[in-house]
FIFI-345837 format. One record per residue: residue in one letter; x, y, z of N, C-alpha, C in turn. Coordinates in steps of 0.001 Angstrom, whole numbers, padded with zeros to 6 digits, always signed. Example, Ala and Ser with C-alpha at 12.3 -4.5 7.8 and 13.67 -1.06 7.14 Angstrom:
FIFI-345837
A+013190-005690+007800+012300-004500+007800+013200-003300+007800;S+012850-002250+007080+013670-001060+007140+012900+000030+007870;
***
This chain:
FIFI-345837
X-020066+008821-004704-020125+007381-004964-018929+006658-004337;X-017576+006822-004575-016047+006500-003405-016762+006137-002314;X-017052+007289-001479-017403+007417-000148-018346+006553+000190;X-019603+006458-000386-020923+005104-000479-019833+004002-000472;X-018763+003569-001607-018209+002403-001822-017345+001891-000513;X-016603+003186+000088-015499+002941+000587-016277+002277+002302;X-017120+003065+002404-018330+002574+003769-019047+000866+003209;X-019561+000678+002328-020295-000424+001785-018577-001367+002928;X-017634-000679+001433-016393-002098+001382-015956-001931+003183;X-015775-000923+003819-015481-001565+005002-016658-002293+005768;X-017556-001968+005555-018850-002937+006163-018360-004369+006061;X-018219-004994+004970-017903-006124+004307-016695-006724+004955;X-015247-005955+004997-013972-006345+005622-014318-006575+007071;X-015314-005664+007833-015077-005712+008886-016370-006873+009698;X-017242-007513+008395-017800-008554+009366-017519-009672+008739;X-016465-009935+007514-015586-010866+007355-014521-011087+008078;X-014050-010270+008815-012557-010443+009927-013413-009649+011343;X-014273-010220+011483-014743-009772+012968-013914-010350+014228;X-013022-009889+014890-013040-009814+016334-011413-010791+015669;X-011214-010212+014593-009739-011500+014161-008652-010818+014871;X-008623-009215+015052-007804-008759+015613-007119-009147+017166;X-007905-009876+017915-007597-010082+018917-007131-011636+019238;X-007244-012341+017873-006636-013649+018420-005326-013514+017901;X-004455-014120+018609-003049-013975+018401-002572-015303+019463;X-003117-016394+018928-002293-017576+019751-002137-018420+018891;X-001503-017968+017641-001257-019224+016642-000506-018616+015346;X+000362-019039+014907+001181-019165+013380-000486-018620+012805;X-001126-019720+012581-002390-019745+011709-002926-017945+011876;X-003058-018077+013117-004545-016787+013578-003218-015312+013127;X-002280-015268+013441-000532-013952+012887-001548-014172+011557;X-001322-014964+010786-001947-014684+009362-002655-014526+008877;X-003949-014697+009564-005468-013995+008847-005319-012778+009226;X-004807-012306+010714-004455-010887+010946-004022-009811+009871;X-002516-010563+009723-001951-009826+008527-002586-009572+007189;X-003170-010634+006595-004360-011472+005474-005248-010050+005777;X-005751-009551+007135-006790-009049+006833-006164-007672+006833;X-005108-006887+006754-004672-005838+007427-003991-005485+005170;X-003349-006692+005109-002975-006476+003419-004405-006442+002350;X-005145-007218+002683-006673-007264+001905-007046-005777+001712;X-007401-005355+002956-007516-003767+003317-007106-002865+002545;X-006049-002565+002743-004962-001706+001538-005178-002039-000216;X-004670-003392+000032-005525-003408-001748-006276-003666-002196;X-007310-003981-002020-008954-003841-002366-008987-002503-002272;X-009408-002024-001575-009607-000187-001904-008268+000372-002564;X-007282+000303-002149-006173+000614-003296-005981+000738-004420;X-006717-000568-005066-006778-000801-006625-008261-000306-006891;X-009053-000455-006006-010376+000439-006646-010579+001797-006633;X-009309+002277-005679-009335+003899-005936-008510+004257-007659;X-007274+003173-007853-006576+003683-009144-007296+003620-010177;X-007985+002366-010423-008813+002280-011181-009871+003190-011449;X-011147+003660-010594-012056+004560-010417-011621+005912-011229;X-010420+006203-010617-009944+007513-010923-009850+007779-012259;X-009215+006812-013645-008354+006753-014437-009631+007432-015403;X-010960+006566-015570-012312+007312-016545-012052+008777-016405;X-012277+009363-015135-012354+010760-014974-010831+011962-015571;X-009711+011094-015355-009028+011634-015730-008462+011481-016815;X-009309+010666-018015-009045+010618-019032-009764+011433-019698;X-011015+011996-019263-011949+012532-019818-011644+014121-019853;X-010738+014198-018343-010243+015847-018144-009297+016063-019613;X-008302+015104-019316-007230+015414-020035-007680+016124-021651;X-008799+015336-022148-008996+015928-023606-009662+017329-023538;X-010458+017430-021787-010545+019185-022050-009640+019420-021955;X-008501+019180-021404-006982+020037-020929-006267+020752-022369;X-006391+019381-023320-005679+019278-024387-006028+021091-025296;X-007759+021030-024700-008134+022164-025722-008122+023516-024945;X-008124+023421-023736-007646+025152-023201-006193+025316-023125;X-005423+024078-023193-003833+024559-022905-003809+025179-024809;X-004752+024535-025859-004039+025376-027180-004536+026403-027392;X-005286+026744-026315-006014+028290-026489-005186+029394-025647;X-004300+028675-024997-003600+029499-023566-004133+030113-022483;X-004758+028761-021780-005737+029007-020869-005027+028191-019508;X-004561+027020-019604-003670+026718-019114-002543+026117-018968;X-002157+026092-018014-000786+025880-017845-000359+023756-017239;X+000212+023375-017441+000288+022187-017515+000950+021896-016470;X+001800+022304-015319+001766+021735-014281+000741+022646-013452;X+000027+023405-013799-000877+024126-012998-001993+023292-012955;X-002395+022751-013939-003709+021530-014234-002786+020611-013348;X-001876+019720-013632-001212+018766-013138-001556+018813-011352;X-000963+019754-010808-000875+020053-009307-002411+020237-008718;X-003287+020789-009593-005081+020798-009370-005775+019256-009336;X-004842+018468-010384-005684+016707-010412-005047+016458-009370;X-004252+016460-008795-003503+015430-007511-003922+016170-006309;X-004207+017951-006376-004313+018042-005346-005995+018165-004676;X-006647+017894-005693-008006+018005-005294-008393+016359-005320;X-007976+015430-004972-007552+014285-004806-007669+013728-002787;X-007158+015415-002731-006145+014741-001024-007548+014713-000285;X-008246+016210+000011-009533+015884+000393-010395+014623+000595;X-010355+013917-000615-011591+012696-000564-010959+011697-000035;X-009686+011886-000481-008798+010290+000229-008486+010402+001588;X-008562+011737+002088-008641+012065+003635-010292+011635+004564;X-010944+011649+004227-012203+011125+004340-012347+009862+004236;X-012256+009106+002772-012174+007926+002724-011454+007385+003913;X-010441+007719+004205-009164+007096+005157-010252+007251+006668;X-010572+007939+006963-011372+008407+008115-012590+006913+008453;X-013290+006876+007211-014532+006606+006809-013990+004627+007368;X-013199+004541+006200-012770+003102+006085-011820+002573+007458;X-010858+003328+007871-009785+003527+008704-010826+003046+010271;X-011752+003713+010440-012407+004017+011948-013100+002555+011662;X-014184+002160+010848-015110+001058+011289-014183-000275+010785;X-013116-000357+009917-012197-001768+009913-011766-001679+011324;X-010756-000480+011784-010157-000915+013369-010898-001596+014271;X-012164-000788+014480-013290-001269+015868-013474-002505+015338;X-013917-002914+014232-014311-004414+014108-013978-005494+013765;X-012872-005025+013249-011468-006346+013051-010879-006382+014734;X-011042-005263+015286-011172-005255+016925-009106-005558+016824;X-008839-004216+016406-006989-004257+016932-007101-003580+017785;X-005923-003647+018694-005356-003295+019711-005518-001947+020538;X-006635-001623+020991-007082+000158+021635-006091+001282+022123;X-005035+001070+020855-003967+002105+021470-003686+003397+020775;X-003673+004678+020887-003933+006054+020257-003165+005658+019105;X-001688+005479+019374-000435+005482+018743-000603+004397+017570;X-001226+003065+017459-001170+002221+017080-002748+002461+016347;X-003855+003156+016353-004751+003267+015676-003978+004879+014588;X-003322+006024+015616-003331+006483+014308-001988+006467+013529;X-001124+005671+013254-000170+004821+012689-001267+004100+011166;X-002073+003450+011696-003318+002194+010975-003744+003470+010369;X-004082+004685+010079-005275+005761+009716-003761+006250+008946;X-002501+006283+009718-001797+007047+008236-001368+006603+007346;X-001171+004796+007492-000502+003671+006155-001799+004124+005516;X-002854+003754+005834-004718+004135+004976-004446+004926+003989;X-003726+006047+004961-004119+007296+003651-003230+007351+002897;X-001399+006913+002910-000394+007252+002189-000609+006172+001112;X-001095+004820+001540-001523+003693+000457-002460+004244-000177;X-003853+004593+000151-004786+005322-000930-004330+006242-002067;X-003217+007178-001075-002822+008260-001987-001711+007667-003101;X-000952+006675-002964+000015+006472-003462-000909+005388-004979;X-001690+005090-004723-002672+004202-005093-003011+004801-006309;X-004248+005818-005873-004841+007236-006660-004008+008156-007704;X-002428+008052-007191-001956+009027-007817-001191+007913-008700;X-001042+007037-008648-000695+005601-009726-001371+005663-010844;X-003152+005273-010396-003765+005616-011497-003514+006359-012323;X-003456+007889-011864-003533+009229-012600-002184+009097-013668;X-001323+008628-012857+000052+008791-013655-000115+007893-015054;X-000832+006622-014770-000830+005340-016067-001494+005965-016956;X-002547+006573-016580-003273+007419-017333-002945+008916-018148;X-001632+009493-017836-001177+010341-018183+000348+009758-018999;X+000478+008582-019015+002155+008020-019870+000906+007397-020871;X-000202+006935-020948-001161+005972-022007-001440+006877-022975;X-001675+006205-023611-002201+007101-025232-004380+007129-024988;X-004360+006150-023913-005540+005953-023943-006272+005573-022607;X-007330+005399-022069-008125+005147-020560-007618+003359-020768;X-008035+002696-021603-008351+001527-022343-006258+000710-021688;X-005597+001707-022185-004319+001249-022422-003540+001276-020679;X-003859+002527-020332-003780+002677-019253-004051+001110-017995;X-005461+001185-018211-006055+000147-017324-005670-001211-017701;X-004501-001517-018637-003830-002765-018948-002790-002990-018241;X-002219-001504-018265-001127-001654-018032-000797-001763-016449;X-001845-000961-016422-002047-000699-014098-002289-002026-013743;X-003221-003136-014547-003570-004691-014010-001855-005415-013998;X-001164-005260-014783-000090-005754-014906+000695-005766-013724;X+000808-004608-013094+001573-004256-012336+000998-004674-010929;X-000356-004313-010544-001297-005274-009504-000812-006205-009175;X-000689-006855-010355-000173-008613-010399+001094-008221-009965;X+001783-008082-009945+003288-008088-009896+003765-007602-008570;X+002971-006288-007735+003117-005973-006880+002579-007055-006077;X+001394-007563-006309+000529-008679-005190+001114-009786-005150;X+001818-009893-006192+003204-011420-005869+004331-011133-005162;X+004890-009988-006065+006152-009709-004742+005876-008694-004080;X+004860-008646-003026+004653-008138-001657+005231-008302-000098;X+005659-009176-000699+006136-009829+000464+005246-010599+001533;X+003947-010539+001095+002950-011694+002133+002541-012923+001493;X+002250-012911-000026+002510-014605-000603+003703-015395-000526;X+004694-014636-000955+005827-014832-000566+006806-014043-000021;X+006872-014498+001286+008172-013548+002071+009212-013120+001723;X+009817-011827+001775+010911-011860+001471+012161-012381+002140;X+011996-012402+003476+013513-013783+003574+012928-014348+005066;X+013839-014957+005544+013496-015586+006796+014930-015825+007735;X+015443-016294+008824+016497-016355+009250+016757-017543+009856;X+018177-018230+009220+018294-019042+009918+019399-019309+010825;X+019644-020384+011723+020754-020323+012649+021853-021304+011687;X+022820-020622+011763+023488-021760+011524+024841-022127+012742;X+025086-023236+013209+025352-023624+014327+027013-023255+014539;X+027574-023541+013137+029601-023449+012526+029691-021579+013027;X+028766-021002+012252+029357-019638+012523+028325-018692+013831;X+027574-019716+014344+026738-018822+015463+026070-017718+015578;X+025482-017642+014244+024881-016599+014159+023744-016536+013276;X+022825-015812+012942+021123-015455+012781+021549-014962+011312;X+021599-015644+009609+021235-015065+008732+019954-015030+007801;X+020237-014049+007015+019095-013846+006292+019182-015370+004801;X+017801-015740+004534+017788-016658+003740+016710-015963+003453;X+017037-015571+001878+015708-014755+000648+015045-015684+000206;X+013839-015764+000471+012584-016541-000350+012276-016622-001490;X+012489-014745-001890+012150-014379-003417+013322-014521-004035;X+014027-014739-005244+014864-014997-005986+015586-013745-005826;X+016781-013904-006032+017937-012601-006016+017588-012205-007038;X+017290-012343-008387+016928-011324-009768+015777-010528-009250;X+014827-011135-008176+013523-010556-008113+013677-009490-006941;X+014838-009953-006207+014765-009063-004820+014529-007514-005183;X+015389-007236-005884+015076-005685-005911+013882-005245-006666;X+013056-005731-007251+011745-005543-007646+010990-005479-006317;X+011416-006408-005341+010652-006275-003606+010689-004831-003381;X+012199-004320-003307+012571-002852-002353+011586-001733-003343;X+011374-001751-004810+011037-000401-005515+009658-000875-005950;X+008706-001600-004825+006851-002268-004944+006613-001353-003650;X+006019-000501-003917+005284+000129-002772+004368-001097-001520;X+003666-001870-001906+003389-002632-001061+003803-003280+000192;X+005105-003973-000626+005883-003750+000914+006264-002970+001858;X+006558-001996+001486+006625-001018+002391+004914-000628+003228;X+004157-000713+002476+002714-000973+003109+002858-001589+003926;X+002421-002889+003954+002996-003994+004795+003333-003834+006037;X+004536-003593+005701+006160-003398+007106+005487-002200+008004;X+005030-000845+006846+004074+000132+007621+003217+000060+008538;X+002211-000914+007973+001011-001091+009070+000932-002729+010037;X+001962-003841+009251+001917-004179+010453+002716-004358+011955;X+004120-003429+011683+004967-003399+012615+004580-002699+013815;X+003457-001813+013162+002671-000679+014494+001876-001955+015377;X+001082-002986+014985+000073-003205+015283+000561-004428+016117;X+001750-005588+015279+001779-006603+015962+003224-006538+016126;X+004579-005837+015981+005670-005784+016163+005824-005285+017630;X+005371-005538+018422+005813-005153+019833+005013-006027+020684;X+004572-007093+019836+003084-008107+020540+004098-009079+021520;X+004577-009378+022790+004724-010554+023759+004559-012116+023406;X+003083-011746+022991+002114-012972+023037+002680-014272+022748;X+002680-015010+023496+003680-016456+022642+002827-017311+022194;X+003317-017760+020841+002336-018218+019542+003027-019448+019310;X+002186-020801+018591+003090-021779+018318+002455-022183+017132;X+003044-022607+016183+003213-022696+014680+004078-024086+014284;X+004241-024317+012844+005070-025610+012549+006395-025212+013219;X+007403-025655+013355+008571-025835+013763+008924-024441+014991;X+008257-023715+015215+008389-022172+015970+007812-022708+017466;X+007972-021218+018656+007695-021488+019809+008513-020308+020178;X+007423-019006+020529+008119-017984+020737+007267-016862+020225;X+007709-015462+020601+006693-014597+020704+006205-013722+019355;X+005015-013610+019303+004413-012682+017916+005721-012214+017107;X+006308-011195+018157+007296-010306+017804+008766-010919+016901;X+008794-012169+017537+010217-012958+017031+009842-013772+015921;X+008754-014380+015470+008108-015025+015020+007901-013864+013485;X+007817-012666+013803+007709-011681+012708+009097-011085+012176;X+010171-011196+013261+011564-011203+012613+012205-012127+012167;X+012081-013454+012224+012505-014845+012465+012099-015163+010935;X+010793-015571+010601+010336-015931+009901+009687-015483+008468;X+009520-013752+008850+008627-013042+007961+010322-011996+007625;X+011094-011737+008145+011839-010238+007676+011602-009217+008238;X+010349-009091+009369+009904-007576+009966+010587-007044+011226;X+011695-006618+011082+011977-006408+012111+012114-004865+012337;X+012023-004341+013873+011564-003103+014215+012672-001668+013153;X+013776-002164+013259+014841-001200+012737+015370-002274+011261;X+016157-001097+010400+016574-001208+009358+017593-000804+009111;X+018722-001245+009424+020036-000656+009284+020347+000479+010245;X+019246+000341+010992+019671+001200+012532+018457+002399+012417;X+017571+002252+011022+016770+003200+011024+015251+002653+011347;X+014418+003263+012057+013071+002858+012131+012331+002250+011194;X+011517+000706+011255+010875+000845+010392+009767+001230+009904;X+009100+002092+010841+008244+002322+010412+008139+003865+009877;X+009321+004636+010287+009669+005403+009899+009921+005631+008256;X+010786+004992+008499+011577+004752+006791+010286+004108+005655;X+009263+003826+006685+008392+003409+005530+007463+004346+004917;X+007250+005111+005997+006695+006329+005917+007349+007338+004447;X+008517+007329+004965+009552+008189+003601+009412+007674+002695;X+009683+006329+002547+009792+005295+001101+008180+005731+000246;X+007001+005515+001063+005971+005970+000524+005642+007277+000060;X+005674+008050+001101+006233+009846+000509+007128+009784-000807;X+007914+009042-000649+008522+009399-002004+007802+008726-003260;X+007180+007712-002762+005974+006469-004495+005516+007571-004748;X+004363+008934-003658+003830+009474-003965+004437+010513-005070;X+005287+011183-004428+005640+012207-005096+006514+011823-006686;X+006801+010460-007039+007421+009936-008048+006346+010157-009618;X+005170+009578-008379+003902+009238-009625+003208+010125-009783;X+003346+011099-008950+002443+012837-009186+003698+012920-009864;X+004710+013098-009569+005355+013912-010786+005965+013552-012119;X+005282+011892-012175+005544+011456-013521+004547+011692-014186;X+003566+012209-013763+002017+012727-014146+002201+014078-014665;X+002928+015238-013815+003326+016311-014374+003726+016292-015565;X+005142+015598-015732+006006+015822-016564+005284+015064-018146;X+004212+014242-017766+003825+013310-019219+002744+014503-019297;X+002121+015395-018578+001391+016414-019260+002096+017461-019674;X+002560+017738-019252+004304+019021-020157+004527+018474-020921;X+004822+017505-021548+005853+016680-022299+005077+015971-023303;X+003596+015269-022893+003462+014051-024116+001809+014751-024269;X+001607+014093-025746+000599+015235-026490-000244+013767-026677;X-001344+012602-026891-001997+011956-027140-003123+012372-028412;X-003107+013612-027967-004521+014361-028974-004115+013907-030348;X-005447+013064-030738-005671+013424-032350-006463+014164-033029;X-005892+014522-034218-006501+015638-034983-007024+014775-036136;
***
């Protein structure tokens, strides 16, 4: 049923943003791009965490009754839900990944399609294994799925594409290019520890961070590329480190945070009533 969904939903993305990939002569047209590249990720993102959470609420109460029989072992179950997981989200990624590229129609480059196929899968996975985890700190499926909407919200505000996280300006006295934060300094660091952004920075620095193209917008005049450091925060390096690199890690690590906060709440926390 995923797989039916995940084909249906790219059908849908990809003849709602038909052929958007290739305009790039405007402030306006940079942002349905992006619009359609963030849509992507969380629409299936949140319908993979969600999906998941029924099923693994339902395991957990068999779990509850072979671990008191000593049948198993609790990061042994733990490491079996996440890892029989990777399979379908490897597919999905395949499934969804191949017919959004061709028909949102980005850029025909090996490097730059499979960049787009690995944010797919580390967002799915990081996504999937979210679920599992809310569902393994909840007392309940019910409690769980309150608490995961909460956070939706919170990530989809400070993402950094409703509102940017900074922009740069000149100032003329000291001659030089600073950063001016959009999002509030209390909120900034809620930006750096939201997986989303790092989504984001992931998939669109491959796609339009090396774009020429000169674009003109309110007050701008100048290329894709400057226009995405200038205005948005995306720029290629991060303190001298890649970004698309480092985004890669930052996500590797959401993953492995929320699989193993999943472990440790099945070792550790008991829900069962008697």
């Amino acid at each position: 049923m995923r797989l039916y969904f995940t084909a249906i939903s790219a059908l849908i993305f990809g003849t709602l943003f038909w052929d958007i990939g290739s305009k790039r002569e405007s402030t306006q047209e940079l942002f349905v791009v992006m619009g359609a590249l963030y849509s992507a990720c969380m629409f299936l993102g949140v319908n993979n965490s969600s999906s998941v959470q029924p099923i693994v609420s339902i395991e957990r109460t068999v779990f509850y009754r072979e671990k008191a029989a000593g049948m198993y072992s609790p990061i042994t179950y733990a490491a079996a839900q996440g890892l029989i997981e990777i399979p379908y989200i490897a597919v999905q990624t395949v499934v969804f990944g191949v017919i959004t590229y061709f028909m949102i129609n980005f850029e025909r480059a090996p490097r730059k399609f499979f960049l787009y196929l690995v944010f797919m899968f580390l967002t799915f996975t990081y996504f999937t294994f979210y679920g599992i985890m809310a569902v393994g700190l909840s007392s309940s499926q019910h409690l769980a799925a309150v608490i995961s909407s909460a956070f939706y919200s919170l990530w989809n505000l400070l993402s950094g594409f409703l509102i940017p996280k900074a922009y740069k300006l000149w100032f003329l006295l000291m001659q030089s290019l600073v950063n001016c934060f959009l999002i509030p300094g209390w909120w900034i660091c809620f930006y750096y520890i939201c997986p989303i952004p790092w989504t984001l920075r992931g998939i669109i620095m491959p796609q339009l961070g090396d774009v020429e193209t000169k674009i003109l917008g309110p007050g701008f005049e100048g290329t894709m590329k400057e226009y995405l450091a200038v205005s948005l925060g995306y720029e290629a390096e991060i303190n001298g480190f890649s970004a698309v690199g480092l985004s890669v890690i930052v996500l590797l690590g959401f993953i492995l945070l929320f699989f193993g906060s999943f472990a440790v709440s099945v070792k550790l926390l008991n829900f069962q009533k008697r």
